[in-house]
PyMOL Python script that loads the backbone (N, CA, C, O; Angstrom):
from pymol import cmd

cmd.read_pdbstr("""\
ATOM      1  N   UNK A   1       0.838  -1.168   0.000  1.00  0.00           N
ATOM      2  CA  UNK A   1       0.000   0.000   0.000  1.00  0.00           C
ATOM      3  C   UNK A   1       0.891   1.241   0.000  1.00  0.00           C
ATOM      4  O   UNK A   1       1.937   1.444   0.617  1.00  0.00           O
ATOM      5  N   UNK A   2       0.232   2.001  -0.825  1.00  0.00           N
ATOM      6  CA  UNK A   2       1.169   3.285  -0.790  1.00  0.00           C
ATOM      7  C   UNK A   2       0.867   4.349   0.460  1.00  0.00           C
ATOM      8  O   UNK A   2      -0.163   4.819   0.942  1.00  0.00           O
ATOM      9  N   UNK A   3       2.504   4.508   0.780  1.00  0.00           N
ATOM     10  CA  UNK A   3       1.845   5.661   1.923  1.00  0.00           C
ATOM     11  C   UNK A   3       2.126   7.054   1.487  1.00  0.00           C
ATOM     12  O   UNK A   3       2.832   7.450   0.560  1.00  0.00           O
ATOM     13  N   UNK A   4       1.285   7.838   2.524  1.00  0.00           N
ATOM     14  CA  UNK A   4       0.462   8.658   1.944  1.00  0.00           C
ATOM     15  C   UNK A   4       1.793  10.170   2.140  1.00  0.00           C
ATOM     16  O   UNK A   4       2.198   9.938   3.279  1.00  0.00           O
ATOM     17  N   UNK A   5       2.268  10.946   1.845  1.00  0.00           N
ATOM     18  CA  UNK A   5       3.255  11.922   2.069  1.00  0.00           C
ATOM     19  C   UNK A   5       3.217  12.368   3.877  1.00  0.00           C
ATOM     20  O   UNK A   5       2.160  12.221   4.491  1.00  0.00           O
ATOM     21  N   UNK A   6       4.340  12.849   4.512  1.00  0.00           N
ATOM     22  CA  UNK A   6       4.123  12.739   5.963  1.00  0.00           C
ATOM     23  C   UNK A   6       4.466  15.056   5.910  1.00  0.00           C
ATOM     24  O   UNK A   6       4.389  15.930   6.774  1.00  0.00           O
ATOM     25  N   UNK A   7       4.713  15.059   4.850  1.00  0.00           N
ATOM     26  CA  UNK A   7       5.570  16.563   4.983  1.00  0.00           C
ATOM     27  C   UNK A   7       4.490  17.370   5.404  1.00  0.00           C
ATOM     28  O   UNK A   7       3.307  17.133   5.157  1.00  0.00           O
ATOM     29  N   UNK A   8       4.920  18.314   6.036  1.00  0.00           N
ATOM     30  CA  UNK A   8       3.974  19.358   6.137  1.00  0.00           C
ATOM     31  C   UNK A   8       4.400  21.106   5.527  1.00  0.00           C
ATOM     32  O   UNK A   8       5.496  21.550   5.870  1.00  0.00           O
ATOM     33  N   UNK A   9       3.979  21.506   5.127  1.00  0.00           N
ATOM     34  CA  UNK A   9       4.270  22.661   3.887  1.00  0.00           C
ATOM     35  C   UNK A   9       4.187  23.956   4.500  1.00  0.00           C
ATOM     36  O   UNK A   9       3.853  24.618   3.517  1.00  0.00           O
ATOM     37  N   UNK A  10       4.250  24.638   5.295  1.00  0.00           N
ATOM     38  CA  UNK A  10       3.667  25.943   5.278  1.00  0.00           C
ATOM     39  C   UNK A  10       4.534  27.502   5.754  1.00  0.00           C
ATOM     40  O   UNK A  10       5.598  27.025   6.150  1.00  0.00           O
ATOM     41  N   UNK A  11       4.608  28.356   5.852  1.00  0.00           N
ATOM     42  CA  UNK A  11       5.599  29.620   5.933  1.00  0.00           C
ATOM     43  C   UNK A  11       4.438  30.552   7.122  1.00  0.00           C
ATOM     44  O   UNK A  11       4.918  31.380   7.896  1.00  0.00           O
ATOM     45  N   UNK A  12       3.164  30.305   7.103  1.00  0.00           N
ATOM     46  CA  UNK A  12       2.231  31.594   8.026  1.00  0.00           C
ATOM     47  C   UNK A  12       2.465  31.263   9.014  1.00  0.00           C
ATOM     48  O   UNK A  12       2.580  30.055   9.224  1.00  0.00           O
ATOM     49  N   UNK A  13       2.625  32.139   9.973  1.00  0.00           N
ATOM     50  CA  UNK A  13       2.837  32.604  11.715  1.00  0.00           C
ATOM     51  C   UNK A  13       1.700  31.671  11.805  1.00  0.00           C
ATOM     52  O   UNK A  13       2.350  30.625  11.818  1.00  0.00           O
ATOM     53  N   UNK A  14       0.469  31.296  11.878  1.00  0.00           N
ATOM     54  CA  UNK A  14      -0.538  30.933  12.409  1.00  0.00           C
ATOM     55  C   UNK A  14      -0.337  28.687  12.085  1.00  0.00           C
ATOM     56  O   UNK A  14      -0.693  27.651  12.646  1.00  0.00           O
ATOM     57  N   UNK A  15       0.465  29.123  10.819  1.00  0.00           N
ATOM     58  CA  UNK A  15       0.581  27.296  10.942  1.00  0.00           C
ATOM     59  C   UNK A  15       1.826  27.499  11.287  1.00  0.00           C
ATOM     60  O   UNK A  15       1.904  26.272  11.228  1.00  0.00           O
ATOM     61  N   UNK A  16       3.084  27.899  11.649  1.00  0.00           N
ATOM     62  CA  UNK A  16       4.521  28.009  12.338  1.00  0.00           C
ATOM     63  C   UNK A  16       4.027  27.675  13.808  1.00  0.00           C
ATOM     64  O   UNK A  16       4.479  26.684  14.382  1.00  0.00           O
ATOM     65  N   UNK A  17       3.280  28.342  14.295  1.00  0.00           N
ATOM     66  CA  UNK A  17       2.196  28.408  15.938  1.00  0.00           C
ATOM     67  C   UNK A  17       2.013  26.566  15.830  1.00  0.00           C
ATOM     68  O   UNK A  17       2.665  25.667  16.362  1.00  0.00           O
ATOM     69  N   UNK A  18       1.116  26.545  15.123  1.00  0.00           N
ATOM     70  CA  UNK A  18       0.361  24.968  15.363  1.00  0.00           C
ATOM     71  C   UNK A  18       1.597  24.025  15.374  1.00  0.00           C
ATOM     72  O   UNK A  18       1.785  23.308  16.357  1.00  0.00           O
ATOM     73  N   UNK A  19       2.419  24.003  14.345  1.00  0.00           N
ATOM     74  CA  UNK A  19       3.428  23.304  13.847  1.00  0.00           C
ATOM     75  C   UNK A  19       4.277  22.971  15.518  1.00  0.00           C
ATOM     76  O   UNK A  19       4.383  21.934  16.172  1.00  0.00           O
ATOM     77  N   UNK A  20       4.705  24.207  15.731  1.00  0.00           N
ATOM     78  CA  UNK A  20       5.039  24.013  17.527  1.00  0.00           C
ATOM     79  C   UNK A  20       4.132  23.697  18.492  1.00  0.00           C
ATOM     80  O   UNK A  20       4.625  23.082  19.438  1.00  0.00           O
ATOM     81  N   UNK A  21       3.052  23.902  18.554  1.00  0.00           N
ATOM     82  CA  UNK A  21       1.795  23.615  19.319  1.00  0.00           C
ATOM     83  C   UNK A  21       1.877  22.015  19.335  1.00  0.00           C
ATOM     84  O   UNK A  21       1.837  21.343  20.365  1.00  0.00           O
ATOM     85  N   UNK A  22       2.006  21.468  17.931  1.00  0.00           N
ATOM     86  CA  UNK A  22       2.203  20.266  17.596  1.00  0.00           C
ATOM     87  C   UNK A  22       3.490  19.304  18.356  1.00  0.00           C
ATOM     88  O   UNK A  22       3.230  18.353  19.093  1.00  0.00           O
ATOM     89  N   UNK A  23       4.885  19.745  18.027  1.00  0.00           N
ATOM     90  CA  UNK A  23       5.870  19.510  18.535  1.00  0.00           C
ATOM     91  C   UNK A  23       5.593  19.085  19.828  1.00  0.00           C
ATOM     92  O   UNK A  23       5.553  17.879  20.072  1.00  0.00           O
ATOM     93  N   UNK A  24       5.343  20.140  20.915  1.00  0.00           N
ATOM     94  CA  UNK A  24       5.408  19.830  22.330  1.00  0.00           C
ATOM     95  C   UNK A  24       4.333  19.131  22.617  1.00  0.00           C
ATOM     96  O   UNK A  24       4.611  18.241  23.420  1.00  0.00           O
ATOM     97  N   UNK A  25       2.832  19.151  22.202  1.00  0.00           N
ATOM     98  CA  UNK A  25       2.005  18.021  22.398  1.00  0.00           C
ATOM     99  C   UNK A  25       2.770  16.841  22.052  1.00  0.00           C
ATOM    100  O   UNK A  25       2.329  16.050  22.887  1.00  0.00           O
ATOM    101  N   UNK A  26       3.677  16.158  21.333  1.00  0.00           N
ATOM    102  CA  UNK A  26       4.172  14.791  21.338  1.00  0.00           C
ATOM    103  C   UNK A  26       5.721  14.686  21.935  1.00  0.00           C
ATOM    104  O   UNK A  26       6.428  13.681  21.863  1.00  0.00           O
ATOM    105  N   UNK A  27       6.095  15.998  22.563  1.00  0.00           N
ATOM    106  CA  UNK A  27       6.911  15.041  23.742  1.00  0.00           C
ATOM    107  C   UNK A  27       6.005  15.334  25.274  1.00  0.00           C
ATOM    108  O   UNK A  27       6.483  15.213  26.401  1.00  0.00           O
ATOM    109  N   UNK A  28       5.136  15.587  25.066  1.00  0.00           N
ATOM    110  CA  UNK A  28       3.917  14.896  26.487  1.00  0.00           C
ATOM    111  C   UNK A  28       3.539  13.768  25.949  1.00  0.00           C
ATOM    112  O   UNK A  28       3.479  13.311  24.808  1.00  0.00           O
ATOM    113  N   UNK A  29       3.262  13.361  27.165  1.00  0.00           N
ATOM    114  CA  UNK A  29       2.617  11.487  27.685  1.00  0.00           C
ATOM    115  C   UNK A  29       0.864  12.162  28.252  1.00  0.00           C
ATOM    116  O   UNK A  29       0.285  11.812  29.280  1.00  0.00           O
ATOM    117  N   UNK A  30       0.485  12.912  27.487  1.00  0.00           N
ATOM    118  CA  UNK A  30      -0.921  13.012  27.931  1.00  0.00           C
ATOM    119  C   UNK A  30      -2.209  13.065  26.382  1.00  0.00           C
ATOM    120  O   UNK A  30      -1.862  13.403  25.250  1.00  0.00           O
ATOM    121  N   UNK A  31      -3.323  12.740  26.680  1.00  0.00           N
ATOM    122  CA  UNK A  31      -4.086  12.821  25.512  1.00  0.00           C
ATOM    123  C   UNK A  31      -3.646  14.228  24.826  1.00  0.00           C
ATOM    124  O   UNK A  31      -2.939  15.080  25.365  1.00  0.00           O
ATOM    125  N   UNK A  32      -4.202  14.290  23.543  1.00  0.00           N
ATOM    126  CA  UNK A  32      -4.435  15.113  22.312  1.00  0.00           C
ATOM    127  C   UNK A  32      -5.751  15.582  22.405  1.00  0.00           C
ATOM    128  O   UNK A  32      -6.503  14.657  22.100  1.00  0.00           O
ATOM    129  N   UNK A  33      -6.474  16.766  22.734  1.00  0.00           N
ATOM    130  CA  UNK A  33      -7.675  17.144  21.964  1.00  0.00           C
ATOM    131  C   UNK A  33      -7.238  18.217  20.810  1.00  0.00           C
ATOM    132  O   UNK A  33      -6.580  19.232  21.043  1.00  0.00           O
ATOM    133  N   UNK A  34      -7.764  17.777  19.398  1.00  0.00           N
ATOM    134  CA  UNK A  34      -7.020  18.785  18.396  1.00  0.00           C
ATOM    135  C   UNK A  34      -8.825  19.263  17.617  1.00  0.00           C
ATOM    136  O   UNK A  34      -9.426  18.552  16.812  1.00  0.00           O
ATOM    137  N   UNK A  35      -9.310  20.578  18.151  1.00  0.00           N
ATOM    138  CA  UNK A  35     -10.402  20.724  17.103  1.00  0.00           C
ATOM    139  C   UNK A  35     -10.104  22.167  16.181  1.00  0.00           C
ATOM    140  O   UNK A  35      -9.429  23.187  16.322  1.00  0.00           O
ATOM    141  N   UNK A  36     -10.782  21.750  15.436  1.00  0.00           N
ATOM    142  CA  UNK A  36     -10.933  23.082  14.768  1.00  0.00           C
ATOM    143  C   UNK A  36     -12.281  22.801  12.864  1.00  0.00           C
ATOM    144  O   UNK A  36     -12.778  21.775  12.399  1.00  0.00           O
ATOM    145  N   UNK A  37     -12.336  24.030  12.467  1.00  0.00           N
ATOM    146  CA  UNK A  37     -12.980  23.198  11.156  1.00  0.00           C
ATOM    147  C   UNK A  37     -13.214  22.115  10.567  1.00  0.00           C
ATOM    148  O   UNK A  37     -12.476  21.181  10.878  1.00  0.00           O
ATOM    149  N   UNK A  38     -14.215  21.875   9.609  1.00  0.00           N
ATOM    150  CA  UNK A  38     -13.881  20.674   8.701  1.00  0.00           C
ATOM    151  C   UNK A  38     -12.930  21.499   7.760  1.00  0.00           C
ATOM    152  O   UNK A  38     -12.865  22.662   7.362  1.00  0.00           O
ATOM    153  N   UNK A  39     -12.097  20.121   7.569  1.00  0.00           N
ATOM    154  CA  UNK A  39     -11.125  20.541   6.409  1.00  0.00           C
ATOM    155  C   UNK A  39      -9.826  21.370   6.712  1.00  0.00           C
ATOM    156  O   UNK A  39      -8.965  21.838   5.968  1.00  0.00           O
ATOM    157  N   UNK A  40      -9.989  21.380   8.008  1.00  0.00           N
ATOM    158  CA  UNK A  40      -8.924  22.465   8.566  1.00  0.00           C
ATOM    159  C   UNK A  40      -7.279  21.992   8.816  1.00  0.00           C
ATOM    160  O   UNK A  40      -6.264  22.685   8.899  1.00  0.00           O
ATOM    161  N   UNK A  41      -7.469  20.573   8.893  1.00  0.00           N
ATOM    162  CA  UNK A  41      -6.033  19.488   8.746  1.00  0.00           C
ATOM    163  C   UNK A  41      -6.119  18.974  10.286  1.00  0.00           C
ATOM    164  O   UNK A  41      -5.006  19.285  10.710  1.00  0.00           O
ATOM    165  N   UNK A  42      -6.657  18.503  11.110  1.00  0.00           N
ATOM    166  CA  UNK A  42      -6.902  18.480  12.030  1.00  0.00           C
ATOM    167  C   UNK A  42      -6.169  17.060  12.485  1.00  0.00           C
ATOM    168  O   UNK A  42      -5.478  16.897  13.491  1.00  0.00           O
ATOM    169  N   UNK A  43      -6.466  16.197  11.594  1.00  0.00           N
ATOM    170  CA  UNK A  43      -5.827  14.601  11.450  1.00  0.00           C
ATOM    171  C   UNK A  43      -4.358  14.381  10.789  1.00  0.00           C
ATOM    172  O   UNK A  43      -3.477  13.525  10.864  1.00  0.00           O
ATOM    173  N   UNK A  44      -4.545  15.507  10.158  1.00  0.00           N
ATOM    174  CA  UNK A  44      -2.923  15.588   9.500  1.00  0.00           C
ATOM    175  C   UNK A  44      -1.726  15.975  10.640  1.00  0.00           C
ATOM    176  O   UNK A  44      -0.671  15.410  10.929  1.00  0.00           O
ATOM    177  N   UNK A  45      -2.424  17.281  11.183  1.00  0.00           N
ATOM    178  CA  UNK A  45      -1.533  17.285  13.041  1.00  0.00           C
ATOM    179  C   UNK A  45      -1.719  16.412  13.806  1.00  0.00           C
ATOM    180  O   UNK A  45      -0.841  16.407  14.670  1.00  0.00           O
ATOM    181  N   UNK A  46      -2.902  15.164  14.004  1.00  0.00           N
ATOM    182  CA  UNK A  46      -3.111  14.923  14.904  1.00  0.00           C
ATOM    183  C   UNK A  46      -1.943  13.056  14.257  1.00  0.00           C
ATOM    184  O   UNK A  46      -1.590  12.255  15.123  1.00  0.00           O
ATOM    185  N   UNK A  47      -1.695  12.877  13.149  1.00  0.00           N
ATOM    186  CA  UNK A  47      -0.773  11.477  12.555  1.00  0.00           C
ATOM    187  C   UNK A  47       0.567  12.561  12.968  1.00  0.00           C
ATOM    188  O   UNK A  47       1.413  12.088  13.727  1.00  0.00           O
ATOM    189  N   UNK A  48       0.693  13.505  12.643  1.00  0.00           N
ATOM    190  CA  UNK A  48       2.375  14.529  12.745  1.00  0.00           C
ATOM    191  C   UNK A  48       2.838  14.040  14.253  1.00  0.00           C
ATOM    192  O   UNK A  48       3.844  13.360  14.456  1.00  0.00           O
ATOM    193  N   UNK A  49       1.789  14.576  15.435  1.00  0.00           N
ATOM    194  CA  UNK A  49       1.888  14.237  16.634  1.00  0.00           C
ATOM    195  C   UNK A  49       2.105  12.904  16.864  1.00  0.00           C
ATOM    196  O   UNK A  49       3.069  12.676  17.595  1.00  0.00           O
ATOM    197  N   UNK A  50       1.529  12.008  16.480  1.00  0.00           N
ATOM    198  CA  UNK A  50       1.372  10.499  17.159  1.00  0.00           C
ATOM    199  C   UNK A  50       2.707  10.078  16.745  1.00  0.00           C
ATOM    200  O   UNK A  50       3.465   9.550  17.558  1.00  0.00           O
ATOM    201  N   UNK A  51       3.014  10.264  15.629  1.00  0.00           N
ATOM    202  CA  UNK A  51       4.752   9.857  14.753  1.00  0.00           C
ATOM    203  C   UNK A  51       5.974  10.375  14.692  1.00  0.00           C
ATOM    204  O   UNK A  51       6.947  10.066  14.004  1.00  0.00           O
ATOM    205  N   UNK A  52       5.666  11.915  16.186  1.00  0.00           N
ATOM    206  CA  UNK A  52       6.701  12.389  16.760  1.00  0.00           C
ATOM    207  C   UNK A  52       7.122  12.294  17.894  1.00  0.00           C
ATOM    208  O   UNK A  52       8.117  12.824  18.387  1.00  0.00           O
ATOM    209  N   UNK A  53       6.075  11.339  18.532  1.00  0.00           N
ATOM    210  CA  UNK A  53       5.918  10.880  19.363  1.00  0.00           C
ATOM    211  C   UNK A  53       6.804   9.599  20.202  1.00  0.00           C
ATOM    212  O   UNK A  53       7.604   8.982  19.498  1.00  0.00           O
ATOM    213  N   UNK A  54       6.711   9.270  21.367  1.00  0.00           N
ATOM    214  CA  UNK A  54       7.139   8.011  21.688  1.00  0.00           C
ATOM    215  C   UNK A  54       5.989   7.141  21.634  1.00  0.00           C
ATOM    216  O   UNK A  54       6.218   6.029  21.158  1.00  0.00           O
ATOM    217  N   UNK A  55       4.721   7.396  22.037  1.00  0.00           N
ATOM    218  CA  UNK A  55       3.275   6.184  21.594  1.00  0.00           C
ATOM    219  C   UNK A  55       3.779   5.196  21.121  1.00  0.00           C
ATOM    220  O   UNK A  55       4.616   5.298  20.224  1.00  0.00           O
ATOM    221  N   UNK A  56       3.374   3.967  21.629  1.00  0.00           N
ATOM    222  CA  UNK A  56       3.545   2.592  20.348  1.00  0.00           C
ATOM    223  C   UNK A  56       2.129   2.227  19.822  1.00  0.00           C
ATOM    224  O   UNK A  56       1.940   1.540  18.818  1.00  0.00           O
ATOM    225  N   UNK A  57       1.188   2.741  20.579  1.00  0.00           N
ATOM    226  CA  UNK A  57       0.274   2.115  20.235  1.00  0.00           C
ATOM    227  C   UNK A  57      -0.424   2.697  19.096  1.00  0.00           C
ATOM    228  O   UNK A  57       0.250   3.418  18.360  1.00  0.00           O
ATOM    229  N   UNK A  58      -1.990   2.463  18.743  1.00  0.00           N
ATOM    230  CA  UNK A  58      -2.042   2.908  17.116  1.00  0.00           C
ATOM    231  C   UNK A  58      -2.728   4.647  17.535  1.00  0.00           C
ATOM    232  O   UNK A  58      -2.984   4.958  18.698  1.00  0.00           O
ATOM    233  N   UNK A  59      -2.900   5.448  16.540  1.00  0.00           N
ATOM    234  CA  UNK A  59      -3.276   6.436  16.614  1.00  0.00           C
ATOM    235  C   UNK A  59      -5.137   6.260  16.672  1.00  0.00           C
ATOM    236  O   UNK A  59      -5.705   5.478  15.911  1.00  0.00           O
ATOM    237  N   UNK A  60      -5.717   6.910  17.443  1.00  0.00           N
ATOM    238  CA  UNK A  60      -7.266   6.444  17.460  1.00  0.00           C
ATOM    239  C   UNK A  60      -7.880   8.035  17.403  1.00  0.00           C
ATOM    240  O   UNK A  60      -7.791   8.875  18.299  1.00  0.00           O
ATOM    241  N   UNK A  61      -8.385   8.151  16.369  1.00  0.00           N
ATOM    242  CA  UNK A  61      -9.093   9.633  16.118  1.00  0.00           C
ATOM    243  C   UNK A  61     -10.707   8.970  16.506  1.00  0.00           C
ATOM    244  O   UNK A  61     -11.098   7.808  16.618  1.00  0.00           O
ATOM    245  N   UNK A  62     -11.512  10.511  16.664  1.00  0.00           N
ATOM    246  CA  UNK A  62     -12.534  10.258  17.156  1.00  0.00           C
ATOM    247  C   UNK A  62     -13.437  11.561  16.495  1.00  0.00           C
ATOM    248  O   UNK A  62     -13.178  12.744  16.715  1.00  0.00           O
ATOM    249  N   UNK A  63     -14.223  11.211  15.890  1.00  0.00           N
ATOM    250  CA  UNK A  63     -15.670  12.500  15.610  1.00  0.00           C
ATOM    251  C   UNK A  63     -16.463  12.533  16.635  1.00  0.00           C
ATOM    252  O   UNK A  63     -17.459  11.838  16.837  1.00  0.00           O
ATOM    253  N   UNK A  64     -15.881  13.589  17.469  1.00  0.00           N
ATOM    254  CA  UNK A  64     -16.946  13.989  18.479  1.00  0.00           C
ATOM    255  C   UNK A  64     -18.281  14.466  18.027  1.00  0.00           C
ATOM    256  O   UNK A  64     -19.368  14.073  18.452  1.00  0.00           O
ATOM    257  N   UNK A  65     -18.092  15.247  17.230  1.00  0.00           N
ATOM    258  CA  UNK A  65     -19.439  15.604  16.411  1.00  0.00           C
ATOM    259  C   UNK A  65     -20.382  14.916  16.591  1.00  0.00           C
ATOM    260  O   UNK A  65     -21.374  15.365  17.166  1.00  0.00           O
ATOM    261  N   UNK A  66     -20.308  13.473  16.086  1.00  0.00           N
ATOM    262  CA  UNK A  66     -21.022  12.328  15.829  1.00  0.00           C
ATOM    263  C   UNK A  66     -21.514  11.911  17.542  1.00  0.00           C
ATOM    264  O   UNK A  66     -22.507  11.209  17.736  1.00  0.00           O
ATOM    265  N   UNK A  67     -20.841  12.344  18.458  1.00  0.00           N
ATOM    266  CA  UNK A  67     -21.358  11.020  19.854  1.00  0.00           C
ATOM    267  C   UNK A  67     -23.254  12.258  20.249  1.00  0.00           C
ATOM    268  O   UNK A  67     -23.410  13.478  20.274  1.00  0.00           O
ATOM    269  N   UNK A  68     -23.872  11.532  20.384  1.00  0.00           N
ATOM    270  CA  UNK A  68     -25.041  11.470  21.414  1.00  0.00           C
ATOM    271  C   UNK A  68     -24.615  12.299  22.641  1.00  0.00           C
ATOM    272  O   UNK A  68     -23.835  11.854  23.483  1.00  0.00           O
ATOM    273  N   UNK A  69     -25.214  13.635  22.703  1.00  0.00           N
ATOM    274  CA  UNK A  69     -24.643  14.626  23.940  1.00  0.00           C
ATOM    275  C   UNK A  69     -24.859  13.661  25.283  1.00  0.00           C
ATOM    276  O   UNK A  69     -24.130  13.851  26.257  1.00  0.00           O
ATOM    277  N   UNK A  70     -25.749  12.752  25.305  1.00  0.00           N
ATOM    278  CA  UNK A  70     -26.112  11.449  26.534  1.00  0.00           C
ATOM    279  C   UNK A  70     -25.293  10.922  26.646  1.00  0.00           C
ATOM    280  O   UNK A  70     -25.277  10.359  27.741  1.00  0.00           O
ATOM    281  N   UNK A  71     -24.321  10.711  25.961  1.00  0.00           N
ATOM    282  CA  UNK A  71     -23.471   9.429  25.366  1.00  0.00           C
ATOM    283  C   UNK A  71     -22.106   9.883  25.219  1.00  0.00           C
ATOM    284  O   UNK A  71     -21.247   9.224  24.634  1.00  0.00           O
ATOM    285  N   UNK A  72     -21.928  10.912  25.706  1.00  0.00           N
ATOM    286  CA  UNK A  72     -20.426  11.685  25.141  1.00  0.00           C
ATOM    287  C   UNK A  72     -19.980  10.734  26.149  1.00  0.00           C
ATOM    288  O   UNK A  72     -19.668   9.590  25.818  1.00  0.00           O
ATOM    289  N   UNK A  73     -19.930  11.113  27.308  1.00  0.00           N
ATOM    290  CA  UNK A  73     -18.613  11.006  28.634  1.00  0.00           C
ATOM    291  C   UNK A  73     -18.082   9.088  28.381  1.00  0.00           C
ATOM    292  O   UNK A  73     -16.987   8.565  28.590  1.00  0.00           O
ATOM    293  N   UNK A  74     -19.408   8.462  27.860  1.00  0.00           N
ATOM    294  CA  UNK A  74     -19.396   7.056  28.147  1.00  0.00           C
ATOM    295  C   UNK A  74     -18.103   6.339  26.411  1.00  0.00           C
ATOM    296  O   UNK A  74     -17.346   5.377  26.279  1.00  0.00           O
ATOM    297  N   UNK A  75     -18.480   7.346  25.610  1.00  0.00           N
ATOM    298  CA  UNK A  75     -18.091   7.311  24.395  1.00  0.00           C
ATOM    299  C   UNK A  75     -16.227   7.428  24.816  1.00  0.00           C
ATOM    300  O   UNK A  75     -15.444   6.537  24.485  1.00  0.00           O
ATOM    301  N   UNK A  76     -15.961   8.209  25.290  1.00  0.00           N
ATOM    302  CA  UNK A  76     -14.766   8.842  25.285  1.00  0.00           C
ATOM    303  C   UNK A  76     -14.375   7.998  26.384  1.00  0.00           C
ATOM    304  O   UNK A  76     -13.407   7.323  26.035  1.00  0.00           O
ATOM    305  N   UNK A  77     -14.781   7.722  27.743  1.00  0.00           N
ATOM    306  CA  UNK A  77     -13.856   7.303  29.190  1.00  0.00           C
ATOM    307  C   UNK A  77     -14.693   5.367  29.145  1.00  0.00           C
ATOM    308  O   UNK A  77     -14.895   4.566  30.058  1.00  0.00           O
ATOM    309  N   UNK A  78     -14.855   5.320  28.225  1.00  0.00           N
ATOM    310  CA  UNK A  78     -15.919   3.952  28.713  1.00  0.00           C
ATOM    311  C   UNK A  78     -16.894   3.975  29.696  1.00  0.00           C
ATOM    312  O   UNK A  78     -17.260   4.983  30.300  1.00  0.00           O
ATOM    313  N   UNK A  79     -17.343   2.751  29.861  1.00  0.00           N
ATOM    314  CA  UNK A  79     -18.764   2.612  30.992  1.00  0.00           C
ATOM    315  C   UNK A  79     -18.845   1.159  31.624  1.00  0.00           C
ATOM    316  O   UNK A  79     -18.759   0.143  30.933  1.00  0.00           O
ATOM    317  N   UNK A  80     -18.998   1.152  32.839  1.00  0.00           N
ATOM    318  CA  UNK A  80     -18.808  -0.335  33.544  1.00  0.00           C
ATOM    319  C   UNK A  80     -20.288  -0.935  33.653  1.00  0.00           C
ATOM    320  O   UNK A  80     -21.105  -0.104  34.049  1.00  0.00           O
ATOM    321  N   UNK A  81     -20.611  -1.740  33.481  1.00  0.00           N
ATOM    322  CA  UNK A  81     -22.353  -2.654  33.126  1.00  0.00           C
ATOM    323  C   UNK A  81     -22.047  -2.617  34.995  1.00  0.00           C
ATOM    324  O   UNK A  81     -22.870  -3.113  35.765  1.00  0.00           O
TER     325      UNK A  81
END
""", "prot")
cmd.dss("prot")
cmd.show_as("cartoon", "prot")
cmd.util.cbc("prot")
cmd.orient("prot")
Protein backbone atom coordinates (compact mmCIF):
# COMPACT_ATOMS: atom_id res chain seq x y z
CA UNK A 1 0.00 0.00 0.00
CA UNK A 2 1.17 3.28 -0.79
CA UNK A 3 1.85 5.66 1.92
CA UNK A 4 0.46 8.66 1.94
CA UNK A 5 3.25 11.92 2.07
CA UNK A 6 4.12 12.74 5.96
CA UNK A 7 5.57 16.56 4.98
CA UNK A 8 3.97 19.36 6.14
CA UNK A 9 4.27 22.66 3.89
CA UNK A 10 3.67 25.94 5.28
CA UNK A 11 5.60 29.62 5.93
CA UNK A 12 2.23 31.59 8.03
CA UNK A 13 2.84 32.60 11.71
CA UNK A 14 -0.54 30.93 12.41
CA UNK A 15 0.58 27.30 10.94
CA UNK A 16 4.52 28.01 12.34
CA UNK A 17 2.20 28.41 15.94
CA UNK A 18 0.36 24.97 15.36
CA UNK A 19 3.43 23.30 13.85
CA UNK A 20 5.04 24.01 17.53
CA UNK A 21 1.80 23.61 19.32
CA UNK A 22 2.20 20.27 17.60
CA UNK A 23 5.87 19.51 18.54
CA UNK A 24 5.41 19.83 22.33
CA UNK A 25 2.00 18.02 22.40
CA UNK A 26 4.17 14.79 21.34
CA UNK A 27 6.91 15.04 23.74
CA UNK A 28 3.92 14.90 26.49
CA UNK A 29 2.62 11.49 27.69
CA UNK A 30 -0.92 13.01 27.93
CA UNK A 31 -4.09 12.82 25.51
CA UNK A 32 -4.43 15.11 22.31
CA UNK A 33 -7.68 17.14 21.96
CA UNK A 34 -7.02 18.78 18.40
CA UNK A 35 -10.40 20.72 17.10
CA UNK A 36 -10.93 23.08 14.77
CA UNK A 37 -12.98 23.20 11.16
CA UNK A 38 -13.88 20.67 8.70
CA UNK A 39 -11.13 20.54 6.41
CA UNK A 40 -8.92 22.47 8.57
CA UNK A 41 -6.03 19.49 8.75
CA UNK A 42 -6.90 18.48 12.03
CA UNK A 43 -5.83 14.60 11.45
CA UNK A 44 -2.92 15.59 9.50
CA UNK A 45 -1.53 17.28 13.04
CA UNK A 46 -3.11 14.92 14.90
CA UNK A 47 -0.77 11.48 12.56
CA UNK A 48 2.38 14.53 12.74
CA UNK A 49 1.89 14.24 16.63
CA UNK A 50 1.37 10.50 17.16
CA UNK A 51 4.75 9.86 14.75
CA UNK A 52 6.70 12.39 16.76
CA UNK A 53 5.92 10.88 19.36
CA UNK A 54 7.14 8.01 21.69
CA UNK A 55 3.28 6.18 21.59
CA UNK A 56 3.54 2.59 20.35
CA UNK A 57 0.27 2.11 20.23
CA UNK A 58 -2.04 2.91 17.12
CA UNK A 59 -3.28 6.44 16.61
CA UNK A 60 -7.27 6.44 17.46
CA UNK A 61 -9.09 9.63 16.12
CA UNK A 62 -12.53 10.26 17.16
CA UNK A 63 -15.67 12.50 15.61
CA UNK A 64 -16.95 13.99 18.48
CA UNK A 65 -19.44 15.60 16.41
CA UNK A 66 -21.02 12.33 15.83
CA UNK A 67 -21.36 11.02 19.85
CA UNK A 68 -25.04 11.47 21.41
CA UNK A 69 -24.64 14.63 23.94
CA UNK A 70 -26.11 11.45 26.53
CA UNK A 71 -23.47 9.43 25.37
CA UNK A 72 -20.43 11.68 25.14
CA UNK A 73 -18.61 11.01 28.63
CA UNK A 74 -19.40 7.06 28.15
CA UNK A 75 -18.09 7.31 24.39
CA UNK A 76 -14.77 8.84 25.28
CA UNK A 77 -13.86 7.30 29.19
CA UNK A 78 -15.92 3.95 28.71
CA UNK A 79 -18.76 2.61 30.99
CA UNK A 80 -18.81 -0.33 33.54
CA UNK A 81 -22.35 -2.65 33.13
Amino acid sequence: MPQKSTQLIGQSPAFRKALEEARLAASQDSPVLIYGETGSGKGVIASYIHRRSARQGRLVSLNCASFQASLFESELFGHMK
